[in-house]
Structure formats: C-alpha cells, structure tokens
C-alpha positions in Angstrom: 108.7 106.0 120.9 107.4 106.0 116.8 108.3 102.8 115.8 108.1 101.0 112.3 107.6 97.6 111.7 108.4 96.0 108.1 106.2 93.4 107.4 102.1 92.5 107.7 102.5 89.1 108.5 101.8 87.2 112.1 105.2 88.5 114.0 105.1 91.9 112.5 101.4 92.6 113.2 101.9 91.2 116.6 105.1 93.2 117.5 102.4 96.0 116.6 99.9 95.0 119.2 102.6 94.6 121.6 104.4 97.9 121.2 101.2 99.8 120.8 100.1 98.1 124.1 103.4 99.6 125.8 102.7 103.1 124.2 105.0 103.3 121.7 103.2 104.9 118.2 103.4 102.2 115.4 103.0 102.2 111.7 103.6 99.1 110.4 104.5 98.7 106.5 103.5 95.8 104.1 104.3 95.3 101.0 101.4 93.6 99.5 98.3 95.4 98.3 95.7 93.8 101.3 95.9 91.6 104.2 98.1 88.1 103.6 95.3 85.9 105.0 96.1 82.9 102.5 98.2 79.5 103.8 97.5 76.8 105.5 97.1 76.2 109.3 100.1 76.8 112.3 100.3 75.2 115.3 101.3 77.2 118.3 102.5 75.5 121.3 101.9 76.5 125.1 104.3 79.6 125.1 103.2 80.7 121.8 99.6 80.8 123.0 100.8 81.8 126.4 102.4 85.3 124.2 99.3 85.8 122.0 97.3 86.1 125.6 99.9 88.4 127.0 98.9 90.6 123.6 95.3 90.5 123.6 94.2 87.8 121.7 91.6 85.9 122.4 92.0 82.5 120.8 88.8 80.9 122.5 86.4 79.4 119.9 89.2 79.4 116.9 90.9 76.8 115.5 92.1 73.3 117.2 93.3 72.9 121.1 95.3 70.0 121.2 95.8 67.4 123.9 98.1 65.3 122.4 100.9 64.6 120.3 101.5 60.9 118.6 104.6 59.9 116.2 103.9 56.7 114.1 105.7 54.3 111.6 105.2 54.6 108.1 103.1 51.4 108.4 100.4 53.6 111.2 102.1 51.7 114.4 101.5 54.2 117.3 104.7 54.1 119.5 105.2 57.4 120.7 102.8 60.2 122.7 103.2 63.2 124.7 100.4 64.4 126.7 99.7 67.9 125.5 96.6 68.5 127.8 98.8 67.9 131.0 101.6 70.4 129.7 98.6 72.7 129.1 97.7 72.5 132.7 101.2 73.1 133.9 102.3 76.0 131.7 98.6 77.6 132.1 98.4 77.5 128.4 97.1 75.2 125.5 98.4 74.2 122.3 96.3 75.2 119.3 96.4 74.7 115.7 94.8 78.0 113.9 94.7 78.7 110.3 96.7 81.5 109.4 94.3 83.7 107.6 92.4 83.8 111.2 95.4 84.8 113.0 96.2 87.3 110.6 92.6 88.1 111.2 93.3 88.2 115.0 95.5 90.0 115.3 95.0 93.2 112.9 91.5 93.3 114.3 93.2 94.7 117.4 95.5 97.4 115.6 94.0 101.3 115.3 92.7 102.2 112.0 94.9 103.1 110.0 98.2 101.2 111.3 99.0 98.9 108.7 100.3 100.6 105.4 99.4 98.5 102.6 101.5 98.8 99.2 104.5 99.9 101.4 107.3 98.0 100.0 110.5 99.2 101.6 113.3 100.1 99.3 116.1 102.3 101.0 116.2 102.9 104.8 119.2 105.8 106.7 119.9 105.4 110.1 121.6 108.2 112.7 121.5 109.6 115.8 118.4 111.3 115.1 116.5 108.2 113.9 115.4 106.3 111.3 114.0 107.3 107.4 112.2 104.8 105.4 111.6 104.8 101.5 109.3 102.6 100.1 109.3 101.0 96.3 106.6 103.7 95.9 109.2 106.8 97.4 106.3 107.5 100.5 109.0 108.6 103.0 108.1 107.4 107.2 110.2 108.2 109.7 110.7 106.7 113.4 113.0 105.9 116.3 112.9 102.9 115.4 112.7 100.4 112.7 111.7 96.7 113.3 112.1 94.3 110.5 109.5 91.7 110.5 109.4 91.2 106.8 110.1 87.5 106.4 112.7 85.2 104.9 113.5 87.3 101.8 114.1 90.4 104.1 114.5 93.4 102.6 115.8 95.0 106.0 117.8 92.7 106.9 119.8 92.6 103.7 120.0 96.2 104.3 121.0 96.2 107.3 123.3 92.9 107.3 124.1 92.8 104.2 123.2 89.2 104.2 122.0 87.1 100.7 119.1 85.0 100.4 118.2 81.9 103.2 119.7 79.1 102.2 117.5 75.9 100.8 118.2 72.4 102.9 117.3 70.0 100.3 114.0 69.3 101.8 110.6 70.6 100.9 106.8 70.4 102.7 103.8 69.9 100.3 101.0 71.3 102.1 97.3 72.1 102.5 94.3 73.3 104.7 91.3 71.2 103.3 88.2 70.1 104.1 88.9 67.3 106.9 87.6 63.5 105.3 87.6 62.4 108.7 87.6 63.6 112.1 91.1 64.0 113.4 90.2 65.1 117.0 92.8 66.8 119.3 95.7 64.7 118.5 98.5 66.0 115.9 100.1 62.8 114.1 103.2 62.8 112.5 104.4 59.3 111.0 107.8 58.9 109.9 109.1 56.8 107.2 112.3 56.4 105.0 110.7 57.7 102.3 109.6 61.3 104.1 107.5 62.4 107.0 103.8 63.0 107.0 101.4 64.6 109.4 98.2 66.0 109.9 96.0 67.7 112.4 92.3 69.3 112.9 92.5 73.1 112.6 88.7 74.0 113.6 85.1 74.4 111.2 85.6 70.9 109.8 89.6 71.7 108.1 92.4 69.7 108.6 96.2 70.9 108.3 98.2 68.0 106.8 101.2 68.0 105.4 104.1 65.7 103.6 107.6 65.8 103.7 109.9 64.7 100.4 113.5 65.3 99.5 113.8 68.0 97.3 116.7 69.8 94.6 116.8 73.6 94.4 116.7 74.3 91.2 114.8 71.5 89.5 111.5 71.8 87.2 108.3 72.8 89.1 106.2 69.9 89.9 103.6 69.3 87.4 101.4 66.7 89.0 102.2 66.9 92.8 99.2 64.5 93.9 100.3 61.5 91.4 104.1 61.9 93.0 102.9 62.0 96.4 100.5 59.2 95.9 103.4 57.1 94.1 106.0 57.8 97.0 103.4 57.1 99.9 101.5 54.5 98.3 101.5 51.6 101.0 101.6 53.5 104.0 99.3 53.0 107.1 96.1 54.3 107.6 95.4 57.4 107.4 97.8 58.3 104.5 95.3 57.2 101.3 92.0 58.3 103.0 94.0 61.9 103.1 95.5 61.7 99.4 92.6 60.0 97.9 90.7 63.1 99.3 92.7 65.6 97.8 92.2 67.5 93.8 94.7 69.4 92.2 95.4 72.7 93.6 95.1 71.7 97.3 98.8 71.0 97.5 101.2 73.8 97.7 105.3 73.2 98.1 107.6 75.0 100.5 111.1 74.4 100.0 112.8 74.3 103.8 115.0 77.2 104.1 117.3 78.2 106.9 118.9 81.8 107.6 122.5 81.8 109.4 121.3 82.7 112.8 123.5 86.8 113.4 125.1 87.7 116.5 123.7 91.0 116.4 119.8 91.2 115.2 120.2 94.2 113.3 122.1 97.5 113.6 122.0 101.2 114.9 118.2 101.9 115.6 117.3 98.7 113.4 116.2 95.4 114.3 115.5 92.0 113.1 112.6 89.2 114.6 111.0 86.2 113.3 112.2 84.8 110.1 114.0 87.8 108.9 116.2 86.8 112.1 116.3 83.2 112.0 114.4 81.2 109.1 114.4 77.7 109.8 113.0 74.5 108.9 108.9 74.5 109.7 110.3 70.7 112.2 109.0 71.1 115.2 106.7 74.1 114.4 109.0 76.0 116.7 109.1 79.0 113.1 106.0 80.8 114.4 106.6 80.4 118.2 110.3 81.8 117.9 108.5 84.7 116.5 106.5 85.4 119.4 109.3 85.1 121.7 110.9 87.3 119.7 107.5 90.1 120.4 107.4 89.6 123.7 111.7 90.1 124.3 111.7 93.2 122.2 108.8 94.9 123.4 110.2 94.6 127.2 113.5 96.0 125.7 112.2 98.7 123.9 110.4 99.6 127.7 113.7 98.9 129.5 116.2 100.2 127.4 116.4 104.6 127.5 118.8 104.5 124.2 117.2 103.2 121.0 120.2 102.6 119.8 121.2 100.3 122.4 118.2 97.9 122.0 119.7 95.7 119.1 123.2 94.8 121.7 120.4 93.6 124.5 117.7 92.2 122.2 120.0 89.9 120.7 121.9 88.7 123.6 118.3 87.6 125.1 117.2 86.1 122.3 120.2 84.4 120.3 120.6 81.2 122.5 117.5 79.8 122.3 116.4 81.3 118.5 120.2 79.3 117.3 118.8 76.4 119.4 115.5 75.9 117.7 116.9 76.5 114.3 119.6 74.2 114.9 117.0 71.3 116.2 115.3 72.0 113.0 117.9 71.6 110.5 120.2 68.8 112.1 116.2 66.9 111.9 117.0 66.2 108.6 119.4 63.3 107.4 120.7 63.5 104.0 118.9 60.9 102.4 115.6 62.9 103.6 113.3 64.2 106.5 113.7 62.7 109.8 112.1 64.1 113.5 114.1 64.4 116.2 114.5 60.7 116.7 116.5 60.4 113.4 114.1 57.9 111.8 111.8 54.8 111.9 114.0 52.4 114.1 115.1 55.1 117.0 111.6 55.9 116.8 110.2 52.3 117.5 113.4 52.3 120.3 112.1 55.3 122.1 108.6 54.1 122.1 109.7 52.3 125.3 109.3 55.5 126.7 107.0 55.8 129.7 104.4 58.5 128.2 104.6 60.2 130.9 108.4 60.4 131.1 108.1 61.3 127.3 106.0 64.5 128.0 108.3 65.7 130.5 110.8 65.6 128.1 109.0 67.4 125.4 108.0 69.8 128.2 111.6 70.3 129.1 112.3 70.9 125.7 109.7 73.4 124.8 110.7 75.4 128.1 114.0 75.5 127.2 113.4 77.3 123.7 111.0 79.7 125.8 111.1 82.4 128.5 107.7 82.6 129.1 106.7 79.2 130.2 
C-alpha cells in the first residue's frame, strides 16, 4: 500500500518506520525546511518504550531510564513514590526521559533516503475510490492509498478532513527548558505541587536536565517579557530544589507552551484519511501520556492498515480501537487542572499529603494499573 504521512515530527516519523516495516511504501511530508530537532526532553513510559522497540529503536545508551516517580509539597516534603524500576520488570520495558531532538534523531536515522519530504507543506488534499492526491503550499502533487495525518495540533489534515477549528487553550501554560543539569537528579522524576502551580524536573542523559513549571495562564494576554523574574517571584519560598534550578537558569532557557486540548472525534478521519497523535487528540502535556498516546496510536494503525483489505475501511476500525483509551488520557489530563490553577491527579497539596499514606507499593500498582489501562501493549 503507498501511504503518506503528514507531519516530520515523533508520531509521524515513527508511523513511517512502522508502515515501512509492514511493507507498505511511505513518503512522509513536512512542512519545515530540515529536521524539527529543537524542544526540550519527553518522558516515555513503559508502553511507549515498549512501542519504540517493537519499531526498531534502540534507545540503549540515550537519554534517562527512570526508576522512580516522587510527588512532593511545595515546601520539598516527599509523600508520595511509585516504583518505576519494578513496573519496568513487569511490563519488560523501562521508562526513559529522552530529549526530543535525539528521538527525532532516532527515529529518521531508520527511514530510507529519501522518505521525508522537507518544505512539503500540505495545502489541498481529494479523496475517492481510487485514492488519495496531495497538494502542497509549493503545488508538488503526491499521491497514495492512503493519507495519515500526523501533523500536530494546528492540523492542516484534520481541518480538512473534519472541518474542525483550532485546539482549544485551558487556561494553563508550562514554562520549560532542557539545560545543563546544576545538580545530579538521578533516576527519579519529581514533581512538587503547590497552590501556586506545579513544578518538576528530571535527568534526561549527558549532564541535561528536563524541568519544567506550571502557572495559570490567559489566552490572549501580552507575551511575557521577563519569564525568569515571574517565575522566581511566584516560586520564591519553595523547597529545595526549586531556587538551585531558577537561580541556574539565564534568559532564553525558558520557553512557554500554552496547554491546549483537541475535542477527542468519533471517527479519526475520513474516506482513505486518517488522524494520530495530536492531530487526533491534543491534550494537556499532565501525565506525559501526549507522546505515548502517539505511539499507541503507530502501533494500532499499522496492525489495521495489515488487517484491514479496504483502505477505506481503516478509519471505522482505527478509531473504534483507539478512541476509549485516547478520550481517557485526554480527559485525565484536562480534569488535572482546577480553575484556580494546575493540579496532578490528586487535585492539590492536602489530597496529596492524604494519599501519601499509601503503601508504596500499593501506590505503584495503582499507577501500573493506570498506565495499562491507557495502553494495549503492556
């Protein structure tokens, strides 16, 4: 089958290596002029590594396995911890936190020459029995069975296709960097939540550290001018490590994403096109589940595409399999937020210091749980 993939990024590029591993002839479209390898880190959790393997890629030697996960106060009181290491040994797969430029790196590395068409914005697609025609912003024409839109939150395909507007922006936004790390974090990720927002940070491998904070924040107001000097004002006081990381920081290292969610569709696409990752269901980057939703998003539609004779069947049984559990991440996400600002799943500070009387281990089985729920491979 000749399919196209919209979109360079980390689910479009590995949808290639997946469909190209099945057979299936792949040219994969990006609008940009070279490879997107700027951003900061992502952490992929045991089915998202578990899918990347599936693929072909090696992660071995990049990035940051993890072993744990611990949710503090704002003041640095530890009360919470889920064993990562033993999920790892259950599911057969670790967590890792990997810069994104190296995934990018990953998993293009794998492609044939030749497979990724840079400077390929797509501008009109027609679909019929026959296929599917692609013009790009440039007017080069492709043509394939199939057409996979993997082009992000601002989809172009899917407003095409759906006729949908812009994701919508949750009043939340994450300021964000990959920096030299001014300590060692080790294997743990740490998130410590507060009234005031949520912050968190994490090794990501060769001395970098992924950290992030999240503030309230109103679409539409005036950039931030002097992002450092706000988040040092609204974080000032908190426990240890939260100065050592700001006081580490220079102007330029923080970069804002506003939390934006897409209305999950009952049907990812239509005709011979489809939808996955973000362009399917942007949500919220709580949880990290964003990135790993992707994935299980490759690995469902590449065992469609191989079980399904009729193209133009694939989009009715593609989005039955994956709906459920994509609506059920995105929803965790969102509903994670109050509306006086970010909260984790435990809805703030004081249910957090209540459900540190977890057992830990009766706290990992419950994240386990959790994560298997939102995932068919493990």
């Amino acid at each position: 089958m000749r399919v196209l993939v919209a979109g360079a990024g980390i689910s479009g590029l590995a949808a290639a290596r997946g469909l190209i591993g099945a057979g299936h002839e792949v040219v994969v479209l990006e609008q940009a002029p070279e490879p997107r390898v700027q951003g900061g880190a992502i952490t992929l959790w045991h089915n998202g590594t578990a899918i990347l393997g599936d693929l072909g890629v090696d992660l071995e030697g990049t990035g940051q396995p993890l072993t744990t996960l611990c949710l503090r106060t704002a003041r640095g009181r530890r009360v919470l911890e889920f064993d990562l290491a033993a999920l790892a040994e259950r599911f057969g797969s670790v967590a890792r936190v990997i810069p994104r430029g190296s995934l990018i790196t990953l998993l293009e590395s794998g492609l044939p020459q030749g497979t990724v068409r840079f400077g390929a914005r797509v501008a009109e697609l027609r679909a019929d029995g026959g296929g599917v025609q692609v013009r790009t912003q440039a007017g080069q024409e492709y043509a394939g069975d199939v057409l996979v839109g993997a082009d992000g939150v601002r989809s172009r395909v899917r407003t095409l296709v759906l006729g949908d507007g812009p994701a919508a922006q949750t009043g939340v936004a994450t300021w964000q960097g990959l920096t030299p790390a001014p300590f060692d974090p080790g294997s743990a990720t740490t998130m410590m939540v507060g009234r005031r927002g949520d912050f968190g940070y994490m090794g990501a491998g060769d001395g970098l550290m992924q950290w992030f904070f999240d503030v309230p924040w109103s679409p539409g107001a005036p950039p931030e001018d002097k992002p450092l000097e706000m988040l040092r004002r609204r974080f000032g006081g908190w426990g240890s490590p939260v100065e050592r990381v700001l006081a580490s920081l220079g102007e330029g290292d923080a970069e804002v994403f506003p939390h934006t969610r897409h209305r999950v569709p009952r049907r990812w696409g239509g005709g011979r096109c489809v939808l996955l990752g973000d362009a399917a269901h942007g949500m919220p980057p709580v949880m990290a589940q964003g990135t790993n939703q992707a994935l299980e998003d490759v690995a469902t539609l590449v065992d469609c595409l191989g079980a399904v004779p009729d193209p133009a069947s694939v989009v009715e049984v593609y989005s039955a399999r994956r709906r459920r559990q994509a609506a059920l991440a995105s929803t965790i996400a969102t509903h994670s937020l109050a509306v006086s600002g970010p909260r984790t799943l435990l809805q703030g500070e004081y249910l957090l210091r209540m459900n540190g009387a977890a057992p830990p281990r009766l706290a990992t089985r419950g994240f386990g749980a959790l994560l298997r729920t939102l995932s068919d491979r493990i």
